[in-house]
mmCIF file of the N, C-alpha and C atoms, coordinates in Angstrom:
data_MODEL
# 
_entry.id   MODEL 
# 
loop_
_atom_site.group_PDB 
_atom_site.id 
_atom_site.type_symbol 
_atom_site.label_atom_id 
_atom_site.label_alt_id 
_atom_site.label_comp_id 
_atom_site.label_asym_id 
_atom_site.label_entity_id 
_atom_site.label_seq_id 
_atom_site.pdbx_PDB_ins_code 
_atom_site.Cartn_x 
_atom_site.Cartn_y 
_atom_site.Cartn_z 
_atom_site.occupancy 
_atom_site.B_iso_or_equiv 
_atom_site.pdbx_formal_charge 
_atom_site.auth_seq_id 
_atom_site.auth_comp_id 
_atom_site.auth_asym_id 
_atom_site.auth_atom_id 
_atom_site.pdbx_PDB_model_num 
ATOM 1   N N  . UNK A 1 1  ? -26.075 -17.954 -31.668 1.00 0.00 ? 1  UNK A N  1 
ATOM 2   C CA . UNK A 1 1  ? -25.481 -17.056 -30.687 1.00 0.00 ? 1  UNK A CA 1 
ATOM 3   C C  . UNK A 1 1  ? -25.435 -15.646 -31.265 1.00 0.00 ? 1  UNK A C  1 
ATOM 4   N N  . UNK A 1 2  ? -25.884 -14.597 -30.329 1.00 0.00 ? 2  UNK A N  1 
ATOM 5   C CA . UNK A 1 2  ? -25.848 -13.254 -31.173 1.00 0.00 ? 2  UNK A CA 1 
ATOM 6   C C  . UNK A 1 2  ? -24.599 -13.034 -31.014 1.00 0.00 ? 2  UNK A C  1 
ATOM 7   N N  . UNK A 1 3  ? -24.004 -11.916 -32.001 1.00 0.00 ? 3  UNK A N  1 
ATOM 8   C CA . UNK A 1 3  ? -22.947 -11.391 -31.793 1.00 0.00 ? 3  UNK A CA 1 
ATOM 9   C C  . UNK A 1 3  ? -22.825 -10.176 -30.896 1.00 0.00 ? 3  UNK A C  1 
ATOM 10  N N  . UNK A 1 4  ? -21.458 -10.080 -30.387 1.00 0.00 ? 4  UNK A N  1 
ATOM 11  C CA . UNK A 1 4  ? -21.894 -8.883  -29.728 1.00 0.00 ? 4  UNK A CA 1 
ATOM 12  C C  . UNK A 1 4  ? -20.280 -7.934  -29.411 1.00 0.00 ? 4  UNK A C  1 
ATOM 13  N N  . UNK A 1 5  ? -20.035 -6.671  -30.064 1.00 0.00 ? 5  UNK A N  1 
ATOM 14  C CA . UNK A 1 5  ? -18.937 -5.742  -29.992 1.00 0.00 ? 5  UNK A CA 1 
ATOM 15  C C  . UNK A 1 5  ? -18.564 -5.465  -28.691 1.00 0.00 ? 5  UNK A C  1 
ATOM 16  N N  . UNK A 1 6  ? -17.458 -4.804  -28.502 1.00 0.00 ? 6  UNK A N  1 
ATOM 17  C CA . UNK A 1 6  ? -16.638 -4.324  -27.638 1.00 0.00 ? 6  UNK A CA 1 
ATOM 18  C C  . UNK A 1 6  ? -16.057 -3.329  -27.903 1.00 0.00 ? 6  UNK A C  1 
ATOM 19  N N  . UNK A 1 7  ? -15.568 -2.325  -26.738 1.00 0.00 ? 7  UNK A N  1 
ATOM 20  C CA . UNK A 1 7  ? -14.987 -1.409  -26.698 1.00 0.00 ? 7  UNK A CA 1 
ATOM 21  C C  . UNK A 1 7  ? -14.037 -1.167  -25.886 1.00 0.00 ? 7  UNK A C  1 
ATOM 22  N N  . UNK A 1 8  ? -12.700 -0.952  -26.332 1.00 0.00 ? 8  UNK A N  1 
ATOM 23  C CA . UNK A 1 8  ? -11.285 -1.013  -25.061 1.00 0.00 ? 8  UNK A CA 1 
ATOM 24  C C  . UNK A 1 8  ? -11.262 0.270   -25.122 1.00 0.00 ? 8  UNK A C  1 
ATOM 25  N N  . UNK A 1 9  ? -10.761 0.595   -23.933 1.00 0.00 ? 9  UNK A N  1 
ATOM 26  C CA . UNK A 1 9  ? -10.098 2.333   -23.534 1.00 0.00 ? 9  UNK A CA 1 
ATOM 27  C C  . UNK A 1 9  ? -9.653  1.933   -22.755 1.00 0.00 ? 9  UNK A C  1 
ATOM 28  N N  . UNK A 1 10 ? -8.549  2.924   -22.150 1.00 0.00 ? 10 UNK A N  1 
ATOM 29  C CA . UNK A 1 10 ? -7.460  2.772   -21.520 1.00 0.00 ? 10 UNK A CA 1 
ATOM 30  C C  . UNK A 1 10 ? -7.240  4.001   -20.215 1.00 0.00 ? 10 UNK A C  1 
ATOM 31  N N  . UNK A 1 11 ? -7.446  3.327   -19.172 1.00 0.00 ? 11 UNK A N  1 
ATOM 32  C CA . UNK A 1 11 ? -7.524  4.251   -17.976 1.00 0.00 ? 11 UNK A CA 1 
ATOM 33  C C  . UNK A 1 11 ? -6.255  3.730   -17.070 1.00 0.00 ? 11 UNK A C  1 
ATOM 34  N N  . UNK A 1 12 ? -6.079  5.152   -16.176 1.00 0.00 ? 12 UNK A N  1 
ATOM 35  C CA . UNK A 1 12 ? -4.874  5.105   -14.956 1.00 0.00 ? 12 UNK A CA 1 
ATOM 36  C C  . UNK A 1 12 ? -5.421  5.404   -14.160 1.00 0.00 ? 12 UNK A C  1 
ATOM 37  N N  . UNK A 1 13 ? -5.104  4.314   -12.954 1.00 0.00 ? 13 UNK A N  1 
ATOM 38  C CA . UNK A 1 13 ? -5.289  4.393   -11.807 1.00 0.00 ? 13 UNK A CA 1 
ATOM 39  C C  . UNK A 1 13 ? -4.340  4.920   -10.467 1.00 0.00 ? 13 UNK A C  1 
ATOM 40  N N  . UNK A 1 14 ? -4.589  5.659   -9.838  1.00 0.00 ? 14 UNK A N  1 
ATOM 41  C CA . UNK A 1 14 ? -3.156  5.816   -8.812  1.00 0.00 ? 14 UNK A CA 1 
ATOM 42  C C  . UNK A 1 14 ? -3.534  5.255   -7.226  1.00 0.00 ? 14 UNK A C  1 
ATOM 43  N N  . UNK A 1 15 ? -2.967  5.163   -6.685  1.00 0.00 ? 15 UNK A N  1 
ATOM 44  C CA . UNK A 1 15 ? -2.681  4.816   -4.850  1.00 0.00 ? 15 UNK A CA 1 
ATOM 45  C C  . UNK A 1 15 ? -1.745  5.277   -4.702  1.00 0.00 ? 15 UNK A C  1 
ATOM 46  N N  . UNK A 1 16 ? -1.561  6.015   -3.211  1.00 0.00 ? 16 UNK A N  1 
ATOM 47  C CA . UNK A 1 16 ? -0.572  6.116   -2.585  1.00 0.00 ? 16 UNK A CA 1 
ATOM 48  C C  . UNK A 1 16 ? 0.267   4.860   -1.855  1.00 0.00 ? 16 UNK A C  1 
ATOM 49  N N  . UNK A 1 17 ? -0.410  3.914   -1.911  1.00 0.00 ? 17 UNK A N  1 
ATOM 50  C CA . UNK A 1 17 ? -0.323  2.421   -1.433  1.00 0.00 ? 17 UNK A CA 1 
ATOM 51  C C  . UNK A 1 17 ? 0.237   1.791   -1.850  1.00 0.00 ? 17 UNK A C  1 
ATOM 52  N N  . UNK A 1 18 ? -0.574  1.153   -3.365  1.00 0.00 ? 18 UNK A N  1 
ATOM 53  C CA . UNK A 1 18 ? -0.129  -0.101  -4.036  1.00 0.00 ? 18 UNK A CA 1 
ATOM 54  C C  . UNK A 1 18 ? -0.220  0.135   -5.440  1.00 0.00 ? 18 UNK A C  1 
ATOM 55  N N  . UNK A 1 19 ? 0.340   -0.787  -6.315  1.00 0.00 ? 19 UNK A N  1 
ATOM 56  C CA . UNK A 1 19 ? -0.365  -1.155  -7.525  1.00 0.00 ? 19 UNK A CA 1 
ATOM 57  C C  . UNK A 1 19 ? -1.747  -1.850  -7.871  1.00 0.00 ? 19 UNK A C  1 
ATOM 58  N N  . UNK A 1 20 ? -1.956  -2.806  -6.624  1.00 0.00 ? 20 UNK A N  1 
ATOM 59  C CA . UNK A 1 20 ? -3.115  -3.306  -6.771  1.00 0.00 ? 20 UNK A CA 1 
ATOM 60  C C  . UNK A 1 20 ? -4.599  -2.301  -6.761  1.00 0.00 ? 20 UNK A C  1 
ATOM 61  N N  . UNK A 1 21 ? -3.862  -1.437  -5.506  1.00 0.00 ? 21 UNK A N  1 
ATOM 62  C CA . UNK A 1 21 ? -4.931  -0.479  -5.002  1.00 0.00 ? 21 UNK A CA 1 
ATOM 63  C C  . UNK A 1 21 ? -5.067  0.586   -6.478  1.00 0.00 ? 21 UNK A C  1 
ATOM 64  N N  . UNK A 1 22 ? -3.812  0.892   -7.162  1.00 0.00 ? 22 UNK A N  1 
ATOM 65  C CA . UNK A 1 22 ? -4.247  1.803   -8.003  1.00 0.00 ? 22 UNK A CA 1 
ATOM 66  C C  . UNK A 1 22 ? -4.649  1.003   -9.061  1.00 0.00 ? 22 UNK A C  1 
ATOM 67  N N  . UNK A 1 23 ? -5.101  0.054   -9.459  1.00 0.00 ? 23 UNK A N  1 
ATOM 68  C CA . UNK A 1 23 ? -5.812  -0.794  -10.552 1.00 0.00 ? 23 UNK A CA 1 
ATOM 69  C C  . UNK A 1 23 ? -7.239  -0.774  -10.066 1.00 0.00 ? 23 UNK A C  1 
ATOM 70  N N  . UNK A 1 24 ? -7.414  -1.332  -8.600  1.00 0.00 ? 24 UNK A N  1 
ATOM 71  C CA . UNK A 1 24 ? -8.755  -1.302  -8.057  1.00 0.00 ? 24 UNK A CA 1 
ATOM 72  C C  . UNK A 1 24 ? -9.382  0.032   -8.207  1.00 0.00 ? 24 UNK A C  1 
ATOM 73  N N  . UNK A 1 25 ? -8.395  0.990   -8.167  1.00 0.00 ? 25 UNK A N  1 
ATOM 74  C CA . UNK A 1 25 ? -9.518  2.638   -7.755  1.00 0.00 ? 25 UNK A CA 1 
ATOM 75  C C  . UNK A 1 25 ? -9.882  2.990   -9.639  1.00 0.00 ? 25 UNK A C  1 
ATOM 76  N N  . UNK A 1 26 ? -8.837  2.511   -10.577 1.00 0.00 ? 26 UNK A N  1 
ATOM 77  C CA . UNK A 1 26 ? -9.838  2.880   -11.766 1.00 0.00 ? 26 UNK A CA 1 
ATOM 78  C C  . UNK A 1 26 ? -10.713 2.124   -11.724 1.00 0.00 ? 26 UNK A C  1 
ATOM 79  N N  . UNK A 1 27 ? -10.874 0.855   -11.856 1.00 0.00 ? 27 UNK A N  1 
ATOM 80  C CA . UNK A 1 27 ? -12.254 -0.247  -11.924 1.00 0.00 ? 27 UNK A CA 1 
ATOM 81  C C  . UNK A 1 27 ? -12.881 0.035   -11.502 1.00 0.00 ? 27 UNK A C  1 
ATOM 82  N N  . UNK A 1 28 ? -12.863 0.880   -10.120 1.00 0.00 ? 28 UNK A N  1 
ATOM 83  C CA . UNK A 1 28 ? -14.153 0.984   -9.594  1.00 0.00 ? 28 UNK A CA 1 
ATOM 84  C C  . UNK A 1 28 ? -14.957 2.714   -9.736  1.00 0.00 ? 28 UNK A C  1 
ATOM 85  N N  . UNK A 1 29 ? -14.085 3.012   -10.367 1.00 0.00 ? 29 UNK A N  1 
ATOM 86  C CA . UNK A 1 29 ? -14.069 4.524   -10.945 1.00 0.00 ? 29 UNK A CA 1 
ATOM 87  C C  . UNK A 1 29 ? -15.231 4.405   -12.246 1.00 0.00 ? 29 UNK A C  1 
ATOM 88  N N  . UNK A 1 30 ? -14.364 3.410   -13.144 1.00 0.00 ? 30 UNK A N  1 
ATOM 89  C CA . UNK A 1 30 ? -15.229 3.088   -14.505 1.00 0.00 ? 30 UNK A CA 1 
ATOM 90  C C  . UNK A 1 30 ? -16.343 2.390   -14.087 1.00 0.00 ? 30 UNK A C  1 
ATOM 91  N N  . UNK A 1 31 ? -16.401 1.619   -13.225 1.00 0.00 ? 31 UNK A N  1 
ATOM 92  C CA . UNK A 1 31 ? -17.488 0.819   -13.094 1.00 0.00 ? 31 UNK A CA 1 
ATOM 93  C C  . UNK A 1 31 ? -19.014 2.074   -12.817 1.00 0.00 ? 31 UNK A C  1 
ATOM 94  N N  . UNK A 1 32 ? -18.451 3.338   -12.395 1.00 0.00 ? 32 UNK A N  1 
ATOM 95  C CA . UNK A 1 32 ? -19.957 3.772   -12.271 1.00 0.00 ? 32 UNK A CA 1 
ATOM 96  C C  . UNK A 1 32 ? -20.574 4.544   -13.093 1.00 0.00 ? 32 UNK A C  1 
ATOM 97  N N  . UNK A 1 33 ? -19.438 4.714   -13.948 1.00 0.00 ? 33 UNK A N  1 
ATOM 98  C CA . UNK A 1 33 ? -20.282 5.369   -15.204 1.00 0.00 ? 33 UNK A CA 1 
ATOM 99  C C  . UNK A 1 33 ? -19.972 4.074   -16.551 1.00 0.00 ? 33 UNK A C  1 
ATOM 100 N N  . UNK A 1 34 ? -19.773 3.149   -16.391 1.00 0.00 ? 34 UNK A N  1 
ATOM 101 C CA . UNK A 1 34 ? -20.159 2.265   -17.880 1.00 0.00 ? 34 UNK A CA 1 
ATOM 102 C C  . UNK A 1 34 ? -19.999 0.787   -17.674 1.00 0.00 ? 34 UNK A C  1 
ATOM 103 N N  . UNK A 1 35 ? -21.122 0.722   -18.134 1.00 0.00 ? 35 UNK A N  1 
ATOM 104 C CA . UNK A 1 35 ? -21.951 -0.710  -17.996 1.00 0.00 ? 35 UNK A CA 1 
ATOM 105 C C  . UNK A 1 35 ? -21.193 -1.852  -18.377 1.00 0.00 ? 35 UNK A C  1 
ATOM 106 N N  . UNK A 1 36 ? -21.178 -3.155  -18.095 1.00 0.00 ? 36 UNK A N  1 
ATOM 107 C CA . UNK A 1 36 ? -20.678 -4.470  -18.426 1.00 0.00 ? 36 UNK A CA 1 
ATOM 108 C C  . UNK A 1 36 ? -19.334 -4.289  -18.956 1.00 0.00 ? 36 UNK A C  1 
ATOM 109 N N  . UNK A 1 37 ? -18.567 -4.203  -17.696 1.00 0.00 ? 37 UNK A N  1 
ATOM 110 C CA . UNK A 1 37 ? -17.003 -4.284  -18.016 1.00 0.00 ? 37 UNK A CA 1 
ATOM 111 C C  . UNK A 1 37 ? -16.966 -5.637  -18.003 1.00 0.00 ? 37 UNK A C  1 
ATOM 112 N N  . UNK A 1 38 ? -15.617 -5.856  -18.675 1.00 0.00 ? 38 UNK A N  1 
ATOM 113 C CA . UNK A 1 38 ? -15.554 -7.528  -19.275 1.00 0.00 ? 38 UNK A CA 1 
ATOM 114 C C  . UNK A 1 38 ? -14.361 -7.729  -18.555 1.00 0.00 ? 38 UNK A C  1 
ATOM 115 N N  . UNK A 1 39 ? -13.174 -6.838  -19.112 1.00 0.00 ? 39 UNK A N  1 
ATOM 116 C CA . UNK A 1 39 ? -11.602 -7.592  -18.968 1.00 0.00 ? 39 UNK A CA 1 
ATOM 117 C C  . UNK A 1 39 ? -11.003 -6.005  -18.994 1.00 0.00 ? 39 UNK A C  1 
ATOM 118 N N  . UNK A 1 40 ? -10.092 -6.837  -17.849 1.00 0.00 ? 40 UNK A N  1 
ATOM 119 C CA . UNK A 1 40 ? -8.852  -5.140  -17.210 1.00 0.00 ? 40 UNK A CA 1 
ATOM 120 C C  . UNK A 1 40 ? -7.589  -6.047  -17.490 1.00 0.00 ? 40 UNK A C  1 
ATOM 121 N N  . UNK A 1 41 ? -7.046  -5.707  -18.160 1.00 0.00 ? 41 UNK A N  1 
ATOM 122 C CA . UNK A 1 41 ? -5.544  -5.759  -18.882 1.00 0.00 ? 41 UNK A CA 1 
ATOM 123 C C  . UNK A 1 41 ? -4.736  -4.671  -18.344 1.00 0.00 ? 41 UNK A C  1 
ATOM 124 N N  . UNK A 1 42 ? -3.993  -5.108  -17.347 1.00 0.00 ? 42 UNK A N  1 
ATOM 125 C CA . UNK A 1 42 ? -2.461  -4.217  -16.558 1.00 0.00 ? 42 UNK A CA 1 
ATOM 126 C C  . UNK A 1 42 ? -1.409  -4.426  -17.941 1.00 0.00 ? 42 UNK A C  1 
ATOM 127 N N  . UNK A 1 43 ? -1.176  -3.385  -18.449 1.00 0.00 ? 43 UNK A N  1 
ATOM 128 C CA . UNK A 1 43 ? -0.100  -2.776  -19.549 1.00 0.00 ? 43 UNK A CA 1 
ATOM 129 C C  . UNK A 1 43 ? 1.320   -2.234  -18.981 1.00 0.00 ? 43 UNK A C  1 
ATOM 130 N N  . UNK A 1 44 ? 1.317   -1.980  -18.142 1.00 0.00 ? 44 UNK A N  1 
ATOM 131 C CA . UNK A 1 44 ? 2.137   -1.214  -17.600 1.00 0.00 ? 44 UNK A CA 1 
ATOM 132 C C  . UNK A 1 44 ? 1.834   -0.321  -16.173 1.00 0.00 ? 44 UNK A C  1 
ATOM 133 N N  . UNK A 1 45 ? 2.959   -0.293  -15.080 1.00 0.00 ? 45 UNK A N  1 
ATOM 134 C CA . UNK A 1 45 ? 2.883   -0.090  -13.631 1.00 0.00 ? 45 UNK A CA 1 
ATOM 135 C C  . UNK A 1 45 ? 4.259   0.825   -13.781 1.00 0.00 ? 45 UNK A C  1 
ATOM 136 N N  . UNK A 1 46 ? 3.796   1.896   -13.049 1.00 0.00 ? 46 UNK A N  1 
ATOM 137 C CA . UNK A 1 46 ? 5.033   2.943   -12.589 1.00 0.00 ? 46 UNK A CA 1 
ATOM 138 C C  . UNK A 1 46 ? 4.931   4.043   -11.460 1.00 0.00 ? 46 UNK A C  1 
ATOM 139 N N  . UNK A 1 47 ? 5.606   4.391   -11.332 1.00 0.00 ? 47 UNK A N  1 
ATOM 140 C CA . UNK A 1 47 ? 6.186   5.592   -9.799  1.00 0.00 ? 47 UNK A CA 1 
ATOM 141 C C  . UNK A 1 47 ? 6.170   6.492   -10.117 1.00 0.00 ? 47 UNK A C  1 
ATOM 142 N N  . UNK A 1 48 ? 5.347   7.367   -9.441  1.00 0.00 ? 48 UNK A N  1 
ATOM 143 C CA . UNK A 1 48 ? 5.553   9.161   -9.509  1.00 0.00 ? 48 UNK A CA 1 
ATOM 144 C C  . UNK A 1 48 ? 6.314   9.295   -8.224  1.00 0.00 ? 48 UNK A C  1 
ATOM 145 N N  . UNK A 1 49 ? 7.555   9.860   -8.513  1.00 0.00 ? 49 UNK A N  1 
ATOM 146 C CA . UNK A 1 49 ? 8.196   10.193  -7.515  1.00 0.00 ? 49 UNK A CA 1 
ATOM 147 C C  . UNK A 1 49 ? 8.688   11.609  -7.181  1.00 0.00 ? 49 UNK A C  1 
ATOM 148 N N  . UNK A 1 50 ? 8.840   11.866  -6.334  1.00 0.00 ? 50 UNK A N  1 
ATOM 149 C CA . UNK A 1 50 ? 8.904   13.457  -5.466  1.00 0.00 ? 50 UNK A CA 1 
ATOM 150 C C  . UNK A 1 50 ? 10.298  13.670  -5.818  1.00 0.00 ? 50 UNK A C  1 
ATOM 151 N N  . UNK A 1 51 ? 10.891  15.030  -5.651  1.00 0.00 ? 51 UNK A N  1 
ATOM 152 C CA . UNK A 1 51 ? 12.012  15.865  -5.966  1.00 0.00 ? 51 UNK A CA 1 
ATOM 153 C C  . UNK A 1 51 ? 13.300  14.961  -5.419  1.00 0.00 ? 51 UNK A C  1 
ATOM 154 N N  . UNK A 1 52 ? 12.997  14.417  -4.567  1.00 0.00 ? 52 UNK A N  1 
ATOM 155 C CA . UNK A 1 52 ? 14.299  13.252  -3.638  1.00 0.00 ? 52 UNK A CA 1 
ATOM 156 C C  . UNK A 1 52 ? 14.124  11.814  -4.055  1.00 0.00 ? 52 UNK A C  1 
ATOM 157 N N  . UNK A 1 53 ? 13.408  11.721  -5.007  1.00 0.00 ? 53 UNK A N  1 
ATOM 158 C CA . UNK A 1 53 ? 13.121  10.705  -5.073  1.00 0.00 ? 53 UNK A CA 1 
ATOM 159 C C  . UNK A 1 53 ? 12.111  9.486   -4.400  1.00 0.00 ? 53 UNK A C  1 
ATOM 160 N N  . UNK A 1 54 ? 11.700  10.069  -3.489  1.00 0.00 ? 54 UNK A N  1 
ATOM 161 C CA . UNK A 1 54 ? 10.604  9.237   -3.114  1.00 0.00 ? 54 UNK A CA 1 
ATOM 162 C C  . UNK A 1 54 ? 9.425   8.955   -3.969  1.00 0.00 ? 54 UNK A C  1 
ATOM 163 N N  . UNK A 1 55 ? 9.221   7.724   -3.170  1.00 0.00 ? 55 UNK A N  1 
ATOM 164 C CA . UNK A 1 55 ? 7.731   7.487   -4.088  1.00 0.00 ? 55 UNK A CA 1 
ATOM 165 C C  . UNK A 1 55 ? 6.130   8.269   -3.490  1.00 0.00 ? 55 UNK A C  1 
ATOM 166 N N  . UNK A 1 56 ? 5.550   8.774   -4.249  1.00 0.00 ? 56 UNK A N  1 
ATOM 167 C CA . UNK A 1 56 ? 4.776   9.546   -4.152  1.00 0.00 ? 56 UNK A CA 1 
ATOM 168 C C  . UNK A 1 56 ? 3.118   8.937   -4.497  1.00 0.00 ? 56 UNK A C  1 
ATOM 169 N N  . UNK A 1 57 ? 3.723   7.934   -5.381  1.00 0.00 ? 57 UNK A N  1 
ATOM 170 C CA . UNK A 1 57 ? 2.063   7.171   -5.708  1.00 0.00 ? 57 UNK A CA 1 
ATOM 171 C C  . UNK A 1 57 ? 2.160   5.869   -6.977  1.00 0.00 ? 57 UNK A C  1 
ATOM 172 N N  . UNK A 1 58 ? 1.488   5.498   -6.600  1.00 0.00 ? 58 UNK A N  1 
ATOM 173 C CA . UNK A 1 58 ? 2.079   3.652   -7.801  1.00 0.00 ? 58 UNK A CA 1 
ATOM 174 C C  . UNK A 1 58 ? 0.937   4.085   -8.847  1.00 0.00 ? 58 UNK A C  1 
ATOM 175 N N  . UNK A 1 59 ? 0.779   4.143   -10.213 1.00 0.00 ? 59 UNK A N  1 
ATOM 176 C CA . UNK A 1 59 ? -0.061  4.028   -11.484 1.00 0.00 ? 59 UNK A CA 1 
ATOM 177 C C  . UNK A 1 59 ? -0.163  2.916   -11.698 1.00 0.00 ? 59 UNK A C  1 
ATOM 178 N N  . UNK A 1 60 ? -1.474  2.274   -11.988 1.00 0.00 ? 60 UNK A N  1 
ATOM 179 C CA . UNK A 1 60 ? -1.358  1.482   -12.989 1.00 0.00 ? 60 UNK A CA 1 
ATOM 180 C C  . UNK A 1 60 ? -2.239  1.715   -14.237 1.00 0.00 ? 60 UNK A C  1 
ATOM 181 N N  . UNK A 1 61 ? -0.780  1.120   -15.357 1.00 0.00 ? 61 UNK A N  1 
ATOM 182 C CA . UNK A 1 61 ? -2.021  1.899   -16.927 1.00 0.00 ? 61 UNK A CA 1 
ATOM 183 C C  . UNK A 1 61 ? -2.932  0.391   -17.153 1.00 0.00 ? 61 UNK A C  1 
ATOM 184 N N  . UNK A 1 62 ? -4.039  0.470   -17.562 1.00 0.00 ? 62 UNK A N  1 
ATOM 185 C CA . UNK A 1 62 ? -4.724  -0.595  -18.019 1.00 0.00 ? 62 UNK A CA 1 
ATOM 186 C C  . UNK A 1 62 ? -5.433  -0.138  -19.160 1.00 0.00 ? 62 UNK A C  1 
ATOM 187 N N  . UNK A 1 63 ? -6.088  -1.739  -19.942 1.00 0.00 ? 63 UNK A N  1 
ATOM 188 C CA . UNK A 1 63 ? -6.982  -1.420  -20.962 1.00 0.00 ? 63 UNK A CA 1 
ATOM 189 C C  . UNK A 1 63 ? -8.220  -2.299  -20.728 1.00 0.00 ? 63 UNK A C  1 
ATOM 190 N N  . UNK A 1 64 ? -9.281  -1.988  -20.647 1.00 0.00 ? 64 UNK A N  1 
ATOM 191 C CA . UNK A 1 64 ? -10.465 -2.149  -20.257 1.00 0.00 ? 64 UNK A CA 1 
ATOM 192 C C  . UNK A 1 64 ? -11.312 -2.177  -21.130 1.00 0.00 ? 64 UNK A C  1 
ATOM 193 N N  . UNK A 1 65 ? -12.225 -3.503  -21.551 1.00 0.00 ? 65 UNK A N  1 
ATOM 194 C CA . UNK A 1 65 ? -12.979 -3.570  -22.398 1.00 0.00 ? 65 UNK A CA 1 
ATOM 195 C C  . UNK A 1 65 ? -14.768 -3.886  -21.376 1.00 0.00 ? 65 UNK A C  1 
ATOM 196 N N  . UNK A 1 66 ? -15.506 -3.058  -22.587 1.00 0.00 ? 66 UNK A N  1 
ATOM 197 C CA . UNK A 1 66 ? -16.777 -3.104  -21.794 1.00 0.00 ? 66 UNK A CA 1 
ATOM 198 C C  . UNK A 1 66 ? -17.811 -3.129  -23.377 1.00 0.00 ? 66 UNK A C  1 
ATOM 199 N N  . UNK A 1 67 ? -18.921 -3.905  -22.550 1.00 0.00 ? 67 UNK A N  1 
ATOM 200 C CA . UNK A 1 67 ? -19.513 -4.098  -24.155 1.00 0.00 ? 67 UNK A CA 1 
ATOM 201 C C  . UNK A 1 67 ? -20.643 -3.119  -24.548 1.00 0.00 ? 67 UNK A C  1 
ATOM 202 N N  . UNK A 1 68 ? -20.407 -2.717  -26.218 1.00 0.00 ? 68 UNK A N  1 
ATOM 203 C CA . UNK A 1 68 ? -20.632 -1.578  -26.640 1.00 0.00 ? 68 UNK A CA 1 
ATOM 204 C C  . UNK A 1 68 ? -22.013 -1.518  -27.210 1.00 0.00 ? 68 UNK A C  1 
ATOM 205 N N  . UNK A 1 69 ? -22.890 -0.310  -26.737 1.00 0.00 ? 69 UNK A N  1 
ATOM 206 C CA . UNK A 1 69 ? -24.352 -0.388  -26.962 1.00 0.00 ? 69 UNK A CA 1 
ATOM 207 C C  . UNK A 1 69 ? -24.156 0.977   -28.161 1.00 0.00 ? 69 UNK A C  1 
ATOM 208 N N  . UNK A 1 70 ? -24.783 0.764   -29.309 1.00 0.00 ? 70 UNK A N  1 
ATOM 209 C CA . UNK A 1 70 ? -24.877 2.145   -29.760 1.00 0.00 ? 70 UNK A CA 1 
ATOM 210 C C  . UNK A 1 70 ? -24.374 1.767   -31.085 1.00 0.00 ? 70 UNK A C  1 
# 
């Protein structure tokens, strides 16, 4: 079996919607500039919220591994 490396980095996603939606919009963000994503690891989910407190947009932080050419 060859071996073969990886590389994690760590991207945020936002929605005005959801958490799901802001996980989906980085994945599909990273997906068009770098090749063979493997695994999205949700680290942490939080609220940007407006001067009154409203919610303004859901983050989610993730770490994302994709395998490394180079």
């Amino acid at each position: 079996m060859a071996e073969s490396v990886y590389k994690v980095i760590e991207l945020i996603g936002t929605s005005k919607e959801s958490w799901e939606k802001a996980a989906s919009a980085a994945i599909t963000r990273a997906g068009k500039s770098l090749r063979d994503l493997r695994v999205a690891e949700v680290v942490q989910l939080d609220l940007q919220l407006d001067a009154k407190g409203k919610v303004e947009a859901y983050r989610a932080k993730m770490k994302v591994s994709f395998k490394f050419e180079g």
